[in-house]
C-alpha positions as CSV (number, residue, x, y, z in Angstrom):
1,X,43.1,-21.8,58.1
2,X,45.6,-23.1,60.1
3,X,46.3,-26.7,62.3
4,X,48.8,-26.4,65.1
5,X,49.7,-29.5,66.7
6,X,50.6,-28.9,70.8
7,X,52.8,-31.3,72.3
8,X,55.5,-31.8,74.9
9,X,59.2,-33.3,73.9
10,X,60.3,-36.5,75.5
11,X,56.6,-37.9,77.1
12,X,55.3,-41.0,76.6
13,X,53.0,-39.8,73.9
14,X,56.3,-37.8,71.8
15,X,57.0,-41.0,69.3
16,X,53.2,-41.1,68.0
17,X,53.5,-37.5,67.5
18,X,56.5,-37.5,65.6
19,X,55.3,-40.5,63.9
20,X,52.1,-38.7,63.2
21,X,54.1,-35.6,61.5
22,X,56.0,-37.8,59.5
23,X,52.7,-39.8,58.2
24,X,51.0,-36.3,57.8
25,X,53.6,-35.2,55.4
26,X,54.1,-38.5,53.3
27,X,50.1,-38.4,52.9
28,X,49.2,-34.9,52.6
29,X,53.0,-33.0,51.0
30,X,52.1,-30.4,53.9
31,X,53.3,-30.0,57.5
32,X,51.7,-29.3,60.7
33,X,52.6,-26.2,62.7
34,X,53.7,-27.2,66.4
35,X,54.2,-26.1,69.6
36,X,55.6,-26.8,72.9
37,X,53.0,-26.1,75.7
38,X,55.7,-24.6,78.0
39,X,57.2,-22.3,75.6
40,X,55.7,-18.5,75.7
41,X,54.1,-18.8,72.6
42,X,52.7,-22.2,73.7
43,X,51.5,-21.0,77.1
44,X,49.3,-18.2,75.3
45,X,48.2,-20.0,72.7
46,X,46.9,-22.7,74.9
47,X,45.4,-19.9,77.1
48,X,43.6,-18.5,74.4
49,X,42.2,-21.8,73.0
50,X,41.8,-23.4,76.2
51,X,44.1,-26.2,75.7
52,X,45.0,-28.4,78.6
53,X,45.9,-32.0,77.5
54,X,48.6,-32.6,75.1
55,X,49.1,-33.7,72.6
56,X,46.3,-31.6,71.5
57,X,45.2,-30.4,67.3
58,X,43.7,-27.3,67.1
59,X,42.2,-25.6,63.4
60,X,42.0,-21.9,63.8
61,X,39.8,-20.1,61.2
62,X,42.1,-17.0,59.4
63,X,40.4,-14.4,61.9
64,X,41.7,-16.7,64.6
65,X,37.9,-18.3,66.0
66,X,38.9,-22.5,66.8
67,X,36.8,-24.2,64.2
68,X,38.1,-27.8,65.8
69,X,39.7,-29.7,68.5
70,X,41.4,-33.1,69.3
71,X,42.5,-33.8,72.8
72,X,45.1,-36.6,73.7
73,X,45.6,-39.8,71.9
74,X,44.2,-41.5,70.1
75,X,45.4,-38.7,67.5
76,X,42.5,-38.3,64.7
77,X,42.9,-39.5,61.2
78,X,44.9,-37.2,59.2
79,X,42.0,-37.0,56.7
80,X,40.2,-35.2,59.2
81,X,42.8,-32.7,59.6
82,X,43.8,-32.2,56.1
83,X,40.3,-31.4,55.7
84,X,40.8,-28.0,57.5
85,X,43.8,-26.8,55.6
86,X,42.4,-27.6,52.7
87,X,39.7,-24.4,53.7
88,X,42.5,-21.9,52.7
């Protein structure tokens, strides 16, 4: 399983992210994969999973099918999120 965490750099919404990583970390010992919507790999992941509002938390099963999705903020508790890379 893996959580990727889709974002943009300096919006309105960056600090919660950031703050969000750092909380996920101190909670969980594990970090979030991210990436930046405008990047290449971004734009096709974002294609391929439909994402169009940032930031945006995607789990993606190991044979790549989205098992969940949170769109913009509020973010989601990082108990639910944990809860998918626990699935490993």
């Amino acid at each position: 399983m893996k959580v990727v965490l889709v974002y943009k750099d300096f919006t309105d919404y960056a600090r919660d992210v950031e703050n969000y990583l750092r909380d996920f970390k101190i909670f969980t010992g594990r970090e979030l994969d991210t990436l930046d919507p405008e990047s290449t790999e971004g734009e096709i992941f974002c294609q391929t999973y439909d994402i169009l509002e940032y930031p945006s938390i995607a789990a993606i099963s190991n044979d790549g099918h989205l098992q969940q999705l949170w769109r913009g903020i509020p973010l989601p508790q990082i108990s639910e999120v944990s809860y998918y890379l626990s699935q490993e």
